[in-house]
C-alpha positions in Angstrom: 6.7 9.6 -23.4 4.8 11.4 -21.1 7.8 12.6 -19.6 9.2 13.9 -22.6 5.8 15.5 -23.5 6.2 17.8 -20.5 9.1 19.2 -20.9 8.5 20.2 -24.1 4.9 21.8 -22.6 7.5 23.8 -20.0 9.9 24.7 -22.8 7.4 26.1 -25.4 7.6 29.7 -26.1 4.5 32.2 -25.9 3.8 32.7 -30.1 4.8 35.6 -31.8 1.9 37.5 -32.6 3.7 39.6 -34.9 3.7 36.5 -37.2 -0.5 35.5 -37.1 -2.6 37.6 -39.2 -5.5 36.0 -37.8 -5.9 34.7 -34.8 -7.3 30.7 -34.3 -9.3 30.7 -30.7 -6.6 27.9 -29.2 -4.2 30.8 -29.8 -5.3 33.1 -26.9 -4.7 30.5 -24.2 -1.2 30.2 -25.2 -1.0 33.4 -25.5 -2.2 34.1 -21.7 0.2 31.3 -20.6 4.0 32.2 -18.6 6.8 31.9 -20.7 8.7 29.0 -20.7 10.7 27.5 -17.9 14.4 26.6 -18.4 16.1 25.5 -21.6 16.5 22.2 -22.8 19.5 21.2 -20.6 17.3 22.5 -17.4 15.7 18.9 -17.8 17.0 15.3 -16.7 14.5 12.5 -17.3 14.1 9.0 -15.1 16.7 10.6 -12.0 17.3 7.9 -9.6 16.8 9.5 -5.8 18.8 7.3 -3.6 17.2 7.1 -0.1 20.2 5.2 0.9 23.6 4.9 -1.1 24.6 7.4 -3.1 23.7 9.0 -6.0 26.5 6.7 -8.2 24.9 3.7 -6.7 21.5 4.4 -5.4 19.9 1.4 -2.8 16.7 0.1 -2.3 13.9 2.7 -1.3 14.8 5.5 -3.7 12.3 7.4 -5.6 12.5 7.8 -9.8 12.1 11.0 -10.4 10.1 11.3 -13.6 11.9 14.8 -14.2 14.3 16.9 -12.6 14.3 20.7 -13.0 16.9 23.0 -12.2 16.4 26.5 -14.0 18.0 29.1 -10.7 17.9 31.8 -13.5 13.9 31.6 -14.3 13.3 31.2 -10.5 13.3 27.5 -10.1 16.1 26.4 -7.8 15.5 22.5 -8.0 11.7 20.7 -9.0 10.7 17.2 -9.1 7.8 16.6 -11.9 6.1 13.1 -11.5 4.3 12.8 -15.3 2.0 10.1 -14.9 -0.3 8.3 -17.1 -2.9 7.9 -14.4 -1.8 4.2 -13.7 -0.4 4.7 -10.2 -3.2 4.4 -7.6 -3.1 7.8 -4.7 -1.2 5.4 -2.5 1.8 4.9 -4.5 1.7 8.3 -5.6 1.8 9.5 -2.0 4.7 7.3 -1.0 6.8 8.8 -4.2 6.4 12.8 -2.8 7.4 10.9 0.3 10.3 9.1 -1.2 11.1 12.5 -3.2 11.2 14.5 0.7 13.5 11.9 1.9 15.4 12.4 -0.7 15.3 16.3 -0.4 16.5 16.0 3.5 19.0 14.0 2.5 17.6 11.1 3.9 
């Protein structure tokens, strides 16, 4: 779920202020925040990243990317997002963003 959580943090939209009368104080951080990023079909969850085979039939040594963003038109030509529970130790989390470069350089 985490996954899913943050895209739909990346997708929200700033609020309309036109619409609050009053405004709660959570509002003015959102309102401070960037607009969202992409649209809903921007996002691909749980992408296999083959380091070897291809990307129909990924081998052994391949990152998972968590979530894949493409969004060209907001700036964003291609992002890996690793949403993690804070279960992975700094280790393995190190030899993903390695796994992810590989992947990047095409192995």
């Amino acid at each position: 779920m985490a996954g899913n959580e943050t895209v739909i943090a990346m997708l929200r939209p700033k609020p309309n202020m036109a619409r609050l009368t009053v405004d709660p104080p959570h509002v003015q951080a959102a309102v401070d925040g960037p607009d969202g990023i992409g649209t809903i079909a921007s996002y691909w969850t749980v992408v296999s990243l083959p380091a070897t085979g291809t990307w129909n039939a990924p081998g052994k040594g391949g990152a998972q990317a968590d979530i894949v963003l493409t969004a060209p038109q907001d700036g964003v030509p291609l992002t890996f997002i690793s949403a993690d529970n804070c279960h992975e130790t700094v280790e393995e989390l190190a030899d993903k963003l390695e796994k992810y470069a590989r992947s990047s350089r095409g192995r």
